[in-house]
C-alpha positions as CSV (number, residue, x, y, z in Angstrom):
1,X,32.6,-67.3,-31.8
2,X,29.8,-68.4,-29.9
3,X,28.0,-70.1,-32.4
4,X,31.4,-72.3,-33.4
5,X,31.6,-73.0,-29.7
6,X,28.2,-74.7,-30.0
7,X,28.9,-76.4,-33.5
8,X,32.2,-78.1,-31.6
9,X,30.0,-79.1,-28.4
10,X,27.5,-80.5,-30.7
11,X,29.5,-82.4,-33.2
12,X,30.9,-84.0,-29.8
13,X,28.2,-85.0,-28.1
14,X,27.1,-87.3,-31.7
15,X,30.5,-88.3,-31.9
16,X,30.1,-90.0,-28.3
17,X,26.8,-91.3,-29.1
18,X,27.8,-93.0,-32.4
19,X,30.6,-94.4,-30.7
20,X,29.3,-95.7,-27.3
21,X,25.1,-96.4,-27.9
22,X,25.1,-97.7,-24.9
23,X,27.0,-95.1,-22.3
24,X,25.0,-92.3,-24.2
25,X,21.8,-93.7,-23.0
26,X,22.8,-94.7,-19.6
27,X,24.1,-91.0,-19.2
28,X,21.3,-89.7,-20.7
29,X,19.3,-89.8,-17.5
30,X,21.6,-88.9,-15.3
31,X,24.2,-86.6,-16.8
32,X,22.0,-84.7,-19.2
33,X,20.5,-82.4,-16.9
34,X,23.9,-81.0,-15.4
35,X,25.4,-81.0,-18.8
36,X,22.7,-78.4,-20.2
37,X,23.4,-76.7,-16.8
38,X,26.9,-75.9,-17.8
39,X,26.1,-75.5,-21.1
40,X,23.6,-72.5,-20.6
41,X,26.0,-70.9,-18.3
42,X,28.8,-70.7,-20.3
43,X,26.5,-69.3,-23.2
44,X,25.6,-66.3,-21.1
45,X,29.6,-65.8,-20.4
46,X,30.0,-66.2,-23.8
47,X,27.2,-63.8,-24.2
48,X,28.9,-61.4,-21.9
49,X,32.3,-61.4,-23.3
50,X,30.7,-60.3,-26.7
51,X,29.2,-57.7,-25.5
52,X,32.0,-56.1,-23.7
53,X,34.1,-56.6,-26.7
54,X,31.4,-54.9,-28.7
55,X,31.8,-52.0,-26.3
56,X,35.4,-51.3,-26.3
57,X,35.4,-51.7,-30.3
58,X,32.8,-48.9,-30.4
59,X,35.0,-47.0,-28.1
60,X,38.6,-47.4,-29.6
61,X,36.6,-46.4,-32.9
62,X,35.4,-43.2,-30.8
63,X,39.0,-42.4,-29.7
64,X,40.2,-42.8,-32.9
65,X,38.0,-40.5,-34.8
66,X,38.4,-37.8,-32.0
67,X,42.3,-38.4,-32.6
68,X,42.9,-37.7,-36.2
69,X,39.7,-34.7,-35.8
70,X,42.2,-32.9,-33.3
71,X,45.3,-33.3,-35.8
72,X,43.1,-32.0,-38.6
73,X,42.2,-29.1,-37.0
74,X,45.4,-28.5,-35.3
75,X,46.9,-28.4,-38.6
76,X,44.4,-26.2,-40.6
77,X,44.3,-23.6,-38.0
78,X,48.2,-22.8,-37.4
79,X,47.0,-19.6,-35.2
80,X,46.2,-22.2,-32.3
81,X,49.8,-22.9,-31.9
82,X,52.5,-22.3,-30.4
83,X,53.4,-19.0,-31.5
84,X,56.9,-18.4,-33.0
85,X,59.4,-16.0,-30.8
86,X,58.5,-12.7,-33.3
87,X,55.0,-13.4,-33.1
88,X,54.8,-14.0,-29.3
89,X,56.5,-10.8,-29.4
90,X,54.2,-8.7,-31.3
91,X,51.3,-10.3,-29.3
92,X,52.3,-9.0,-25.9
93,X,53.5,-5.6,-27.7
94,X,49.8,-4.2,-26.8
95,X,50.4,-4.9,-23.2
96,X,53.6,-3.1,-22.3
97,X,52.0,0.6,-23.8
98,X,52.0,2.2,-20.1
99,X,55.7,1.9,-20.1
100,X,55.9,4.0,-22.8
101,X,53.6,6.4,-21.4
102,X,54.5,9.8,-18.9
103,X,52.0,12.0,-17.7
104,X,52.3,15.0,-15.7
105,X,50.9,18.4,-15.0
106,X,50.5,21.4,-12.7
107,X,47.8,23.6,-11.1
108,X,48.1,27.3,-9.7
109,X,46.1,29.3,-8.0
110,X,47.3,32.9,-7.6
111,X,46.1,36.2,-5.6
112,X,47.5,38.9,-7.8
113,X,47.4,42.7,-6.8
114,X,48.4,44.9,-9.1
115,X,49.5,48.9,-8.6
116,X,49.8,50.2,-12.2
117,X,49.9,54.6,-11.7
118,X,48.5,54.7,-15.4
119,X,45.3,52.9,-14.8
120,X,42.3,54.1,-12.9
121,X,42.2,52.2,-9.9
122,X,44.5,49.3,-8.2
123,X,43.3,45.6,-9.0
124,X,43.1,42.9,-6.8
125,X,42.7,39.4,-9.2
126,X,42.5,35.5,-8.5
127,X,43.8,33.5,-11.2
128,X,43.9,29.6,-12.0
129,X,46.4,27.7,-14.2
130,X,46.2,23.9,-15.2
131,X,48.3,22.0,-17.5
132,X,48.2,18.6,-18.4
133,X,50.5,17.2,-20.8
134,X,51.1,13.4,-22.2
135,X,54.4,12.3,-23.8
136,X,54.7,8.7,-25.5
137,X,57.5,7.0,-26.8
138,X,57.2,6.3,-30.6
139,X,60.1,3.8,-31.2
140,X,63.9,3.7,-29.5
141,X,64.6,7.4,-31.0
142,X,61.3,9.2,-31.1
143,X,59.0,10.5,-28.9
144,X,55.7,12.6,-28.9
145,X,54.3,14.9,-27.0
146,X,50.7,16.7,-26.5
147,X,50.0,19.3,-23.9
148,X,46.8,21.4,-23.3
149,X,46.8,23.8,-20.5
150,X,43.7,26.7,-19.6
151,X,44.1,30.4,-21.4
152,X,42.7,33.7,-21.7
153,X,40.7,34.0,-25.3
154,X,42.3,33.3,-27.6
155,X,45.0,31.5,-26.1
156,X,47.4,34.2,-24.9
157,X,50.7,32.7,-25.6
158,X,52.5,34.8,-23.0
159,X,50.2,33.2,-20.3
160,X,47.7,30.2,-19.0
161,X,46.0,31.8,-16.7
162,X,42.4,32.4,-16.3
163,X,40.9,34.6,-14.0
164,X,37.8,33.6,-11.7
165,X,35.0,35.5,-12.5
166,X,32.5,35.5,-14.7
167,X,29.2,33.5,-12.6
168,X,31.3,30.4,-12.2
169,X,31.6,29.8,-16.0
170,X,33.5,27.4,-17.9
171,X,37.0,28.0,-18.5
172,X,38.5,27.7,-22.0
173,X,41.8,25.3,-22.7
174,X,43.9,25.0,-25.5
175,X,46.7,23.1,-27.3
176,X,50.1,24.1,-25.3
177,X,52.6,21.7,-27.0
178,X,51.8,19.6,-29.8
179,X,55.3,18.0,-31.1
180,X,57.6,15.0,-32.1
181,X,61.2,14.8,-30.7
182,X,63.7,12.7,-33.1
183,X,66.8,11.8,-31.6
184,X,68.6,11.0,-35.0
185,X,72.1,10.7,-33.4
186,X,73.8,10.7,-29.7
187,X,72.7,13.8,-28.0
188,X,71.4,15.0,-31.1
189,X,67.7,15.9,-31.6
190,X,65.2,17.4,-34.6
191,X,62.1,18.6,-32.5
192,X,59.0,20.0,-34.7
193,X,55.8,20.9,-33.7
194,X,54.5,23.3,-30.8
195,X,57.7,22.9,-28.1
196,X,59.2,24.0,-25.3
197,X,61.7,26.6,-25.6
198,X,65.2,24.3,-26.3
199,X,67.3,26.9,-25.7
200,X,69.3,27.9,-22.4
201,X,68.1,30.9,-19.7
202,X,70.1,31.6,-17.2
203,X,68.4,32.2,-13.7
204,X,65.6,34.1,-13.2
205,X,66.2,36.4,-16.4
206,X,63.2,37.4,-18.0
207,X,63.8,38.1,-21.8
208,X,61.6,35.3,-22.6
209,X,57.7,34.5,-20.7
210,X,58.2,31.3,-18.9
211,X,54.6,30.2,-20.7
212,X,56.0,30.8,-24.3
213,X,56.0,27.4,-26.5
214,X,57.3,28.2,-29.6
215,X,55.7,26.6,-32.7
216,X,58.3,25.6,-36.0
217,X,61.8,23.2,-36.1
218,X,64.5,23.2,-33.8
219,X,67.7,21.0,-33.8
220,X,70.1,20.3,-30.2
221,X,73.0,18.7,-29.4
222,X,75.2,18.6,-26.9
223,X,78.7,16.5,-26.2
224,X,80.7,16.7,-22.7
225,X,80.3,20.4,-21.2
226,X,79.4,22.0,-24.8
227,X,75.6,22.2,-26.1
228,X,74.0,24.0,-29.0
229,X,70.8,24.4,-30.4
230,X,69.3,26.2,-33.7
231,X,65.4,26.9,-34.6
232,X,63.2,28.5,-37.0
233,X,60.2,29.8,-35.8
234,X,56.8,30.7,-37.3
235,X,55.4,34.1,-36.1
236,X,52.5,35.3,-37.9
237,X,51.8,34.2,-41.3
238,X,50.7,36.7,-43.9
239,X,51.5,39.3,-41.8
240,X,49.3,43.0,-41.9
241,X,51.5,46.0,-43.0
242,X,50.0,49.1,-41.9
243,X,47.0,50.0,-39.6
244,X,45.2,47.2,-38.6
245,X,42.4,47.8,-41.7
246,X,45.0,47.2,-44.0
247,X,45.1,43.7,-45.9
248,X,47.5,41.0,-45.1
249,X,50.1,40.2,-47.6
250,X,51.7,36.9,-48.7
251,X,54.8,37.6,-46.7
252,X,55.7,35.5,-43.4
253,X,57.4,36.8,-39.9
254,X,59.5,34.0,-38.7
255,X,62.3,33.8,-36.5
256,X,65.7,32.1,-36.8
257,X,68.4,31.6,-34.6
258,X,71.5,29.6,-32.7
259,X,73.1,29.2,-29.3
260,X,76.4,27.7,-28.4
261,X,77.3,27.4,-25.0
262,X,79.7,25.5,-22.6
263,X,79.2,24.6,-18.5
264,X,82.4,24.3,-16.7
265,X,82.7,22.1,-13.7
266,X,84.1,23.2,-10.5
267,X,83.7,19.7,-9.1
268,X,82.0,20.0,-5.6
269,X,82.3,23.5,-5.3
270,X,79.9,24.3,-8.6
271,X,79.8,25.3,-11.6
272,X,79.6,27.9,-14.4
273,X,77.7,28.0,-17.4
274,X,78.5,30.5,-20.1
275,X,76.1,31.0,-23.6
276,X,75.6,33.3,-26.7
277,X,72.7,33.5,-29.0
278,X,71.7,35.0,-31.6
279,X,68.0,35.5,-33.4
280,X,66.6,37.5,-36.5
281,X,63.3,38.3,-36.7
282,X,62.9,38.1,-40.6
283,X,60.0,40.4,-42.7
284,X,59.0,42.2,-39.1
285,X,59.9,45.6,-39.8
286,X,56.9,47.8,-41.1
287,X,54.7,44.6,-40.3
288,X,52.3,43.8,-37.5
289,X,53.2,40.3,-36.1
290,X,51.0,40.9,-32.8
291,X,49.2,38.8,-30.9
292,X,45.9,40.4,-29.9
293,X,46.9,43.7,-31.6
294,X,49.1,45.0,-29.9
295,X,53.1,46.1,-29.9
296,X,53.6,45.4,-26.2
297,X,55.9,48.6,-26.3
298,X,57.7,48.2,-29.5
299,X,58.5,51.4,-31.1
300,X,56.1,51.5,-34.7
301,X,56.0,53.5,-37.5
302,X,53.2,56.4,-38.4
303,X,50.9,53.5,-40.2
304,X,51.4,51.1,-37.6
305,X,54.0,48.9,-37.9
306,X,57.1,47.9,-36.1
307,X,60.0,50.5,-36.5
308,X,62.9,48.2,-36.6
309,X,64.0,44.6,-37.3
310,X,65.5,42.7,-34.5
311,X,68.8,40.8,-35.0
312,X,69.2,40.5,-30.9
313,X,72.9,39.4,-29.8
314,X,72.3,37.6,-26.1
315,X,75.4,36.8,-23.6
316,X,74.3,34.9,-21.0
317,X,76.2,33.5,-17.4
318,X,75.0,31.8,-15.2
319,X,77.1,30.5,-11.8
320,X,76.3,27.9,-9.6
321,X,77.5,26.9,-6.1
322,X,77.0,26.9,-2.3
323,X,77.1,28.8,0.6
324,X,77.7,26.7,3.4
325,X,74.7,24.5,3.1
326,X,72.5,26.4,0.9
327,X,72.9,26.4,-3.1
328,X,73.4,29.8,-4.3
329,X,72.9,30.9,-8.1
330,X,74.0,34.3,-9.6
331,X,72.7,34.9,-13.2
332,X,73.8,37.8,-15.8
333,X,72.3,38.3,-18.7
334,X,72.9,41.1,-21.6
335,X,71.4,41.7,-24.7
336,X,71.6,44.0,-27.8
337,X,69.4,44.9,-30.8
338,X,71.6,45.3,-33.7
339,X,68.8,47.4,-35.6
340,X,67.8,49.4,-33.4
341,X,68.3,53.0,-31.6
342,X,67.2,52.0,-27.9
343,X,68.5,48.8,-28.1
344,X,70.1,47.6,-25.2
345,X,68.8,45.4,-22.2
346,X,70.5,43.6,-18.9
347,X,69.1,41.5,-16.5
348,X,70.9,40.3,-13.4
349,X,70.1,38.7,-10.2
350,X,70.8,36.0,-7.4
351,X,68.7,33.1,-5.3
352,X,69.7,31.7,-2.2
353,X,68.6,28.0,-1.6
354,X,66.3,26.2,-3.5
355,X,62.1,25.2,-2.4
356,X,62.2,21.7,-4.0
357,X,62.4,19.2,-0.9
358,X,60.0,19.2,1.7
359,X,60.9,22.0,4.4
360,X,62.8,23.6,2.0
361,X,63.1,27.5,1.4
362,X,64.5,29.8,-1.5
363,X,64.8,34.1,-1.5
364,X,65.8,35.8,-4.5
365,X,66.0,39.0,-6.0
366,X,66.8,40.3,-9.5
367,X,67.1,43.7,-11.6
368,X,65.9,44.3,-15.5
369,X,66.0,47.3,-18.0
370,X,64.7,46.4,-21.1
371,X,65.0,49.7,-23.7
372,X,62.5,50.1,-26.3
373,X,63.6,48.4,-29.3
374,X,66.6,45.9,-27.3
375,X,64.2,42.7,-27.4
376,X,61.0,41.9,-30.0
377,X,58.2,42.7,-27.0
378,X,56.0,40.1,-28.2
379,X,57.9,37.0,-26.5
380,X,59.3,39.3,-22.9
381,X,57.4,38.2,-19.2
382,X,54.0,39.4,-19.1
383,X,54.5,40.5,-15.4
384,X,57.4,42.5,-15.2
385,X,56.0,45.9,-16.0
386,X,53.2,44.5,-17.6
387,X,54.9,42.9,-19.9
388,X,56.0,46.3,-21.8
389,X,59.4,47.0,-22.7
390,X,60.7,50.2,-22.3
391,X,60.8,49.2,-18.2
392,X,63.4,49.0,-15.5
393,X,63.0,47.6,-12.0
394,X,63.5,44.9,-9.4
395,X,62.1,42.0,-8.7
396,X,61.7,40.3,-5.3
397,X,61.0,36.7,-4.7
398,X,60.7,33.9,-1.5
399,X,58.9,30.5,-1.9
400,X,59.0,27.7,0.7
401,X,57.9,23.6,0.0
402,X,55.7,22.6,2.8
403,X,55.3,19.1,1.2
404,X,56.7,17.4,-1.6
405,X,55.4,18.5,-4.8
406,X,54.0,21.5,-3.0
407,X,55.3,25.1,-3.6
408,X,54.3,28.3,-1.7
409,X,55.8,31.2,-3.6
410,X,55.7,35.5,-2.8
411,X,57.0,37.5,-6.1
412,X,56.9,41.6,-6.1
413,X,57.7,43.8,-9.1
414,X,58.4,47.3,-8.4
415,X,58.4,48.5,-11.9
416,X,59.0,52.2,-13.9
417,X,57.3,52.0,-17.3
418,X,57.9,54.5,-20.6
419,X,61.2,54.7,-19.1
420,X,63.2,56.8,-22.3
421,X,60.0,57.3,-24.2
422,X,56.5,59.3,-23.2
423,X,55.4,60.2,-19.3
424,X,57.1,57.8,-17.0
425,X,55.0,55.7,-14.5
426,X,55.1,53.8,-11.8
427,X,54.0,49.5,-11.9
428,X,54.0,46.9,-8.6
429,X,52.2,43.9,-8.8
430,X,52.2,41.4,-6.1
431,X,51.9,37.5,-6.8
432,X,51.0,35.0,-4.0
433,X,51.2,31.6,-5.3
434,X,49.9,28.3,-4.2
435,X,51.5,25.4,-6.9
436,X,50.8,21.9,-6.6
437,X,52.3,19.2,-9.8
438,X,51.7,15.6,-10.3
C-alpha cells in the first residue's frame, strides 16, 4: 500500500511539472522543502499502520489456531465432557459409601465370683469382652455383615469373654458373625452365613447362651402381629462316634427347625407375645458333636456318645405392660425332649423397669430346671449352673444406666447341679458388670 501511495504522489508531482514548467520551478524553492516534510511524515504513519496490521493478522491467526485445537481435543476426548445423568451418577457412587455403612460394638468388664461345692476352692475372676461388628448395605435388598469379638481358645461359642491374667498378654479374637441378609420379598428374609439367632426368646429365659451365633441358612417373615422363621444349622461335621480316639465318620450333626408365633396388642396397656418351636438335632445320637470335648451334662452312652436324639418342642409367652410408670415383663417358657427319659425343662421369671435411659433402673428375678436330656447342653447359658443341665435354681438380677449407653448390672445364680442324676451340689456365681456400647 505504501509503495502505491508513493507511485500516485510521484506520477503527480511530473504530471504538474509537464504541465506548468514554469510554477514547478518557481515552487521548487519554496514549496519543496515543506512538501518532503509532509511526505516523510506520512511515510512513517504509513509505516505504522502496517505494522499494527501485521500484528493483529499474526494474532487473529493465533486465536484461530487455538480455536479449532480446543474443538479437536474437545471432540476426541468425550471423557472431558459433560457427563450424561447415568454416568454422573456412577461417578459420585464412590462418595456416598458411609451411608451405607453401620458400625457398632460393645465392651465388658466383669468381676465374677464363683461358689461351685464340687470344686476345690471358690474363684474370684476378672473378665473382658469386646465386640466390634460392621454391617454394609449391598444393594436395596441385601445387606452384609462381619463381626469379630475376643474368646477363650478356640473360640468358645457359648462365650467372649477372656479372662485377665496371663503377664498382660495378648488377647485372642475371632470371627463372631460372618453373613449376608437377602430380603427377597416384604418382611421376608434368606440370611446365610455365621448369624444371630433369628428366632424369638422370651425374657430372660435361658435355653439358649446369649453369645451363641449360629452358623448355616435361615429364612423369616413376618406380616401384621404374626412372624415365623425356619433354619438349618451346621453342628459338627464328620462327627466322632465313640470315645474320643475313635475316627470321625462321613456323617454330619446339623440342626433343623421352625417357629411360628403371633404378638397381640393391648394398645397402651401392652401386649402379649405367644410362640412354638420346634428343632431336631439330626445324626446326634451315639455321636460326639462337642465343642471342646465335652457333653455339658448330656446323658452318653458307655463308648461316649450322646444317649438320645433331641426333637425339643418349646412354648414360649411372653407379656408385656406397666405398672404405674415402670414397664413390667413376665416370661414363661416350657420345653420338652421328645426322645428322651428326663426330658422336660421350664423357665419363668419377671423384670420390673427397664436400665436403657439415663437414670434408669431395672430388678429381675427368674427360676430354671433344665432335666438331663430336656434341651441339647451344647447351646444352654454357660452361667446358670455352669452351663450344665441337669440344674434347677434362681436367678437374681438389678442393673442401673448412669449415662446413656452406660449399664451397671448385679446378676446372682444360686444353683443345685446333678439334680436327678449322681451326688447333688451346690453352684452361686456372682456377676458385677460394667457395659459400655458405641
Amino acid at each position: 500500500m505504501k509503495n502505491q501511495l508513493l507511485a500516485a504522489i510521484a506520477l503527480a508531482a511530473i504530471a504538474l511539472g509537464l504541465a506548468t514548467p514554469e510554477l514547478a520551478q518557481a515552487a521548487a524553492n519554496d514549496e519543496m522543502t515543506e512538501f518532503r516534510s509532509q511526505l516523510q511524515s506520512l511515510m512513517q504513519r504509513m509505516d505504522r499502520l502496517e505494522s499494527e496490521n501485521a500484528t493483529l493478522k499474526a494474532e487473529n491467526g493465533e486465536l484461530k489456531a487455538l480455536t479449532e485445537q480446543l474443538v479437536a481435543k474437545q471432540s476426541a476426548e468425550p471423557s472431558k465432557q459433560t457427563p450424561p445423568p447415568a454416568q454422573a451418577a456412577a461417578a459420585a457412587k464412590p462418595v456416598d459409601w458411609p451411608s451405607r455403612i453401620t458400625i457398632k460394638g460393645d465392651i465388658r468388664y466383669r468381676h465374677q465370683q464363683t461358689d461351685d461345692e464340687s470344686a476345690s476352692a471358690d474363684r474370684d475372676e476378672d473378665l473382658v469382652r469386646a465386640r466390634l461388628a460392621i454391617e454394609g448395605k449391598v444393594n436395596d435388598a441385601m445387606v452384609a455383615g462381619l463381626g469379630i469379638s475376643t474368646s477363650s481358645a478356640p473360640g468358645n461359642p457359648r462365650g467372649a469373654n477372656q479372662q485377665l491374667d496371663g503377664e498382660f498378654s495378648r488377647k485372642s479374637t475371632y470371627i463372631d458373625l460372618a453373613y449376608v441378609d437377602w430380603t427377597f420379598a416384604p418382611n421376608a428374609h434368606l440370611i446365610g452365613g455365621k448369624m444371630k439367632m433369628p428366632f424369638f426368646r422370651p425374657g430372660q429365659s435361658l435355653y439358649w447362651d446369649n453369645d451363641i451365633n449360629p452358623e448355616g441358612i435361615a429364612v423369616t417373615y413376618s406380616t401384621g402381629t404374626l412372624f415365623g422363621s425356619a433354619w438349618g444349622y451346621w453342628i459338627e461335621e464328620n462327627v466322632q462316634t465313640g470315645t474320643a480316639a475313635t475316627t470321625a465318620t462321613s456323617t454330619d450333626t446339623k440342626m433343623f427347625g421352625l417357629q411360628v408365633g403371633n404378638r397381640f396388642d393391648f394398645g397402651s396397656t401392652g401386649n402379649l407375645v405367644i410362640a412354638g418351636s420346634y428343632y431336631d438335632l439330626a445324626a446326634a445320637q451315639g455321636r460326639r458333636p462337642f465343642f471342646n470335648g465335652s457333653s455339658n451334662g448330656n446323658s452318653l452312652t458307655a463308648t461316649g456318645g450322646l444317649a438320645y436324639d433331641f426333637q425339643v418342642i418349646d412354648l414360649m409367652a411372653e407379656f408385656n405392660t406397666k405398672l404405674g410408670e415402670l414397664p413390667l415383663q413376665v416370661w414363661a417358657d416350657i420345653a420338652q425332649n421328645r426322645d428322651a427319659d428326663l426330658d422336660n425343662a421350664y423357665s419363668l421369671g419377671a423384670v420390673l423397669g427397664k436400665a436403657t435411659n439415663p437414670g434408669n433402673w431395672e430388678t429381675g428375678f427368674g427360676y430354671q430346671l433344665i432335666e438331663k436330656d430336656a434341651l441339647f447342653a451344647q447351646h444352654i447359658d454357660s452361667d446358670f449352673a455352669g452351663g450344665l443341665s441337669d440344674a434347677d435354681g434362681w436367678v437374681l438380677r438389678a442393673g442401673y444406666a448412669p449415662l446413656k449407653n452406660w449399664v451397671l448390672n448385679a446378676t446372682y445364680f444360686i444353683n443345685s447341679n446333678n439334680r436327678d442324676v449322681g451326688t447333688e451340689y451346690d453352684f452361686k456365681r456372682l456377676m458385677l458388670d460394667f457395659n459400655a456400647k458405641f
